[in-house]
N, C-alpha and C positions, 0 to 999 in steps of 0.2 A: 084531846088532840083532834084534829080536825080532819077527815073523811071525804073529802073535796075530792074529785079525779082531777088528776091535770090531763087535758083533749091530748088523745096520742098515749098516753105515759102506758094505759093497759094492753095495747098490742105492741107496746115497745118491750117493755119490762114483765108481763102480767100484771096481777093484780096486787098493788102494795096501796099505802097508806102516801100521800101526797107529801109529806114530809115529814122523815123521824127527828127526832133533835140527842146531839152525842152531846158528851165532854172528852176533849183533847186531856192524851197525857204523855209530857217527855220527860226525859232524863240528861242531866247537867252531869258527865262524869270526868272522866282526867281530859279524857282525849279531843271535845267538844267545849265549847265555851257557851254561855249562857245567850248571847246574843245570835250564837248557831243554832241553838234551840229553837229561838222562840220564831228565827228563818223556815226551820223545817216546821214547827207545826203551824206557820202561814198557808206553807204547799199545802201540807195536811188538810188543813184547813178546806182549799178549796179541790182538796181531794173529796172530801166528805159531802163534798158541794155538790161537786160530778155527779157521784153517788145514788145524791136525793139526799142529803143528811146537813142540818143547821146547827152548826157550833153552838154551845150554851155558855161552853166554860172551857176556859185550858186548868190545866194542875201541870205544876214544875218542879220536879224534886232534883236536888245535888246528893248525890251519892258516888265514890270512888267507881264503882261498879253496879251492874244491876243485883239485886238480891234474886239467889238462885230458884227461890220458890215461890215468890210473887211482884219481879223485877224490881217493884219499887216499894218503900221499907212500908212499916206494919200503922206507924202514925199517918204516912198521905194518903193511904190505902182505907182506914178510920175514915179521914176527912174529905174522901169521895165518897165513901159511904154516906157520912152524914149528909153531905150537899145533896144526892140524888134522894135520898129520902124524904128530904125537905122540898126536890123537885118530882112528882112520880113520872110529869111525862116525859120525860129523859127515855129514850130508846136504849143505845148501845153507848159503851166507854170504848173508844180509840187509841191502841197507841203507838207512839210515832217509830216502834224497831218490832221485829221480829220476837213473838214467843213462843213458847213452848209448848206442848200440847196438855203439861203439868200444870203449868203459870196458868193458861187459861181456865183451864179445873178452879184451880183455888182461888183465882180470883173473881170469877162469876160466883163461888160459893158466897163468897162476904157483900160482892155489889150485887147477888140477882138481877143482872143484867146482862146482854149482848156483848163479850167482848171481841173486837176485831181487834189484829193488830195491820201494821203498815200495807206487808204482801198481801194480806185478806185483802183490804179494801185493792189494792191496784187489781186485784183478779178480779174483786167483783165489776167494776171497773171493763176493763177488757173482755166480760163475759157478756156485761149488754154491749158495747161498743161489735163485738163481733158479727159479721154480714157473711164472709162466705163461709165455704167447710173449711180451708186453709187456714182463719185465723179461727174459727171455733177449735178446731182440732188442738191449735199450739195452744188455745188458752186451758182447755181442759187436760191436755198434757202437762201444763205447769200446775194446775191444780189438783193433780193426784202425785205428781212430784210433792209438792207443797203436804199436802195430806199426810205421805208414805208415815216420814221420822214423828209423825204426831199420832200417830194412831193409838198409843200406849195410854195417852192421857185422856183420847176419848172414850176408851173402854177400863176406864180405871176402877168403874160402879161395878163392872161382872168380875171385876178379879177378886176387888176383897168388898165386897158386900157386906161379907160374915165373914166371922173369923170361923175356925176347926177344917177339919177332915172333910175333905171331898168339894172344898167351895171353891179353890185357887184355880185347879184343872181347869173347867170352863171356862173360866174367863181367859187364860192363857190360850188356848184351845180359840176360843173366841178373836182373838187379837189375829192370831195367825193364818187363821182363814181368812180374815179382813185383809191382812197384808198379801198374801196371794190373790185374793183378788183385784188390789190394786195395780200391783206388778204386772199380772195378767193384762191389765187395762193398759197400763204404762206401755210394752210391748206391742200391744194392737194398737196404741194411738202412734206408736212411732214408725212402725211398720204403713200404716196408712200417711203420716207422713212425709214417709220415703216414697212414694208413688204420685203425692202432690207436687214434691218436689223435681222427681224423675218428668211429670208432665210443663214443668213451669219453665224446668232448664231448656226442655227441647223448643218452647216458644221464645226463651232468651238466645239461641241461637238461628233461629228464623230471622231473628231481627239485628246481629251479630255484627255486619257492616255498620249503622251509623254509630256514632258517639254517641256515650249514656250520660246526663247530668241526674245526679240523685240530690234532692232536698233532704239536706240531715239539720237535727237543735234540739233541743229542751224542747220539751211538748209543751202546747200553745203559746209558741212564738210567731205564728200564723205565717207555716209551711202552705198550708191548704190555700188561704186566700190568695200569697204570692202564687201558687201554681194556677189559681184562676187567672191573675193577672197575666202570667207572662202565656199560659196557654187556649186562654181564652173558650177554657172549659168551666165543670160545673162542679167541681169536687167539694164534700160537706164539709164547711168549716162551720167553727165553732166556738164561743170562748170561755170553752171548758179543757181541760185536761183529758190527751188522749182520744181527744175529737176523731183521730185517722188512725185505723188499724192495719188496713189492707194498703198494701202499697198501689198506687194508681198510677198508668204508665202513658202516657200523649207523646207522640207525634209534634213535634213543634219546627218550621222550616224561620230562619232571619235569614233577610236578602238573598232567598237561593239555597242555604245551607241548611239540612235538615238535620235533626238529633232527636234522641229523646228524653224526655223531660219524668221522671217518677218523685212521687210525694211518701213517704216512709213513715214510720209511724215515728212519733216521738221519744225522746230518750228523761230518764228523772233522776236525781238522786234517789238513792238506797233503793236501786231496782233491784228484786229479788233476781239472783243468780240462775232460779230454775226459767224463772221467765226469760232472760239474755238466750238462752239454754234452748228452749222453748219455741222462741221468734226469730233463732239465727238464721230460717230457710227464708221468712220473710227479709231481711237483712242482709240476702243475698244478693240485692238491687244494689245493697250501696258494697260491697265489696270487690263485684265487676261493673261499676260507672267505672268511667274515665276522669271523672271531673265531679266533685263535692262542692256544693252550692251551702255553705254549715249559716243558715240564717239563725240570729240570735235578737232577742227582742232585748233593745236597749233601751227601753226606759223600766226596766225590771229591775231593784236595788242590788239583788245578787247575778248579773245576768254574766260578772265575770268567774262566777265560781262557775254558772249553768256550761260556760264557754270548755272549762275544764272538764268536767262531766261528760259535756257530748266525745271531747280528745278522747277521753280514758275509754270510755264505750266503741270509739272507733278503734283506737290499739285494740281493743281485746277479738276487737273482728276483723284488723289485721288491713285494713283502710288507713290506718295513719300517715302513708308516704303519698296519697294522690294529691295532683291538684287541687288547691280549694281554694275557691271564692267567698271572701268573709262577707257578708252582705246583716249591716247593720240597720234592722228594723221597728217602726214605731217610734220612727222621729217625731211625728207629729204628738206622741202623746208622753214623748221624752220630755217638749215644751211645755203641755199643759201642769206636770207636773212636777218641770221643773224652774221653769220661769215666771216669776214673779211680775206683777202686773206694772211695777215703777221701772223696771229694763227698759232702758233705751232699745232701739232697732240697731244701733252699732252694737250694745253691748251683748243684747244676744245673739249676734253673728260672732261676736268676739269669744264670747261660749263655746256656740258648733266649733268652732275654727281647732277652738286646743281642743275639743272633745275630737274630732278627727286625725288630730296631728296623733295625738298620745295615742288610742287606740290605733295607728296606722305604726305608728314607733312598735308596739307591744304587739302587736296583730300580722303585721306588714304590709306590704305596699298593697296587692291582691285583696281590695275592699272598698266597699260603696255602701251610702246610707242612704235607706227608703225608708216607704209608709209604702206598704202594699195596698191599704184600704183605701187611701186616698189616691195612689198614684205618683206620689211623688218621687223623683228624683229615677223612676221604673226605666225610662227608656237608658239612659245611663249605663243600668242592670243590664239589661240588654246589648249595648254594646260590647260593655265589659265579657259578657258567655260569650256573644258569637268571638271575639277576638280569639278565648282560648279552645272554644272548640274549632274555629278553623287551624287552631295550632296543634292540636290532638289531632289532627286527620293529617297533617303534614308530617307528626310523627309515626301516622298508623299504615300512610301510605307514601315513605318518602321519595319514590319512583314513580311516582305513577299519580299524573294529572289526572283527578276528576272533577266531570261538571254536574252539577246538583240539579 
């Protein structure tokens, strides 16, 4: 394997290896259909990517259920084995749901290999992505959550080692000191926390008066760039997943009318619950906006399940009833791959046309289609905000004329 630095990668990350190589593994069970799989280890896929990590191989197995001791049965389990033996540089085996802290045991004994599963990788993830103490804090709060109910299966070598008299104590002895101390840890990071929090509130009410637009979607639907475009700031984008952690908050005035404009971090399927948990202080941008700007990248093949995903993540934080602006992005590269080079000029307007109608039927009227990279269709977007944020300050201040 190759020892190359990537420029930056060692004061970003430390020091690693320029790029591991995994193999992806899902599960086809009642609930999931095979062609949802093979969606989620796409994401996977360029989860791994995020990372620092180069797909090799997927393995797909159908089972009713996962197998309770090494998720997936005892023959696909063999036949990764044999595959990475046959490949040594193979780094770490991926899999696409949550395991046990048992399951990883046994199944590193057979692959002698690295095993992540889904939340591993989004932590690690979130843990280089992290800039200030606020999201460092939430993300190592979710990772000693995450840790807590596993701790049994990392200390499983001190419990029974040896079998007889006197060898179980320590290791149980062992686990429990371990678990107080994470607890311990859990508590200090929430406690700190609530003091991040207690400072972030008092600066959301400093600024109390104008109207809030928060940027919510599926991570890398390029929130970050539309907020450059519309605020003609500098915020890091990127087209990796989970590119923005920290919410970023600008000042933006149209025609007179000032608001503020915040960029949020992304939303995924099968986000682990401790991290929702974890990121809800960050999250508290989009619970007291006024006005939900839900960008979704439509030239993405599932970008109508992503649409559902961000819904259900905003019900659970309790966002579901505000205004939202559907603002349908990556038109420009909905064409490149979706239109064919023999289309006439009428027929791919005749395209856009139902692609607008239907998603405006199923969406509603509250929606406009851009390219934030390019610009297009942006000023529009813009009319569209100030309309309802002049309407949000007519409902915030129905007596009472103000001039901007």
């Amino acid at each position: 394997m190759s020892n190359n630095w990537i420029v930056g990668e060692k004061e970003r990350i430390g020091a690693r290896k320029s790029e591991e190589q995994a193999v992806l593994v899902g599960l086809v069970t009642r609930t999931q259909t095979e062609m949802q799989v093979q969606e989620y280890l796409d994401e996977l896929e360029f989860l791994a990517l995020t990372a620092g990590a180069r797909t090799v191989k997927r393995f797909v197995q159908k089972l009713p259920h996962p197998d309770p001791r090494t998720f997936i049965g005892k023959g696909k389990l063999e036949e990764i084995r044999q595959f990475i033996e046959a490949h040594p540089d193979i780094d770490l085996v991926i899999f696409d749901d949550d395991l046990s802290g048992k399951q990883v045991s046994l199944i590193e004994q057979t692959l002698k290999r690295k095993i992540v599963d889904r939340s591993t990788l989004i932590l690690d993830i979130f843990a280089r992505r992290a800039q200030t103490a606020q999201a460092k804090t939430q993300v190592e709060l979710a990772q000693m959550q995450y840790l807590l109910p596993r701790l049994r299966g990392l200390w499983t070598h001190l419990e029974r080692q040896r079998g007889g008299i006197g060898m179980r104590g320590p290791g149980e002895k062992e686990i429990e000191t371990d678990r107080r101390i994470v607890r311990d840890k859990i508590a200090m990071l929430k406690k700190r926390l609530e003091k991040i929090d207690q400072q972030n509130a008092t600066r959301r009410k400093q600024r109390g008066e104008l109207i809030r637009v928060a940027l919510v979607g599926y991570t890398n639907v390029g929130k970050s760039t539309l907020m450059n475009r519309l605020s003609k700031s500098d915020v890091f984008a990127e087209n990796k997943l989970f590119a923005t952690l920290d919410t970023t908050v600008r000042k933006v005035v149209y025609d007179g009318v000032p608001f503020l404009l915040s960029d949020t971090v992304g939303f995924i399927r099968k986000l682990p619950h401790h991290l929702i948990e974890s990121f809800k202080s960050t999250l508290d941008e989009v619970r007291e906006s006024d006005i939900l700007m839900h960008v979704v990248d439509v030239a993405h093949p599932a970008f109508e399940e992503h649409i559902g995903t961000v819904r259900e993540t905003l019900s659970e934080l309790g966002a579901a009833e505000k205004p939202v602006l559907m603002v349908f992005n990556k038109m420009d590269l909905y064409r490149q791959r979706n239109f064919d080079e023999l289309l006439t000029p009428a027929e791919r307007a005749e395209i856009e046309r139902e692609l607008r109608e239907g998603l405006g039927r199923r969406y509603g009227a509250q929606n406009v289609f851009i390219s934030a990279a390019t610009g297009e269709n942006v000023d529009e977007l813009r009319r569209r905000l100030l309309d309802m944020v002049k309407a949000q300050y007519h409902v915030r201040y129905p007596y009472q004329a103000r001039r901007w």
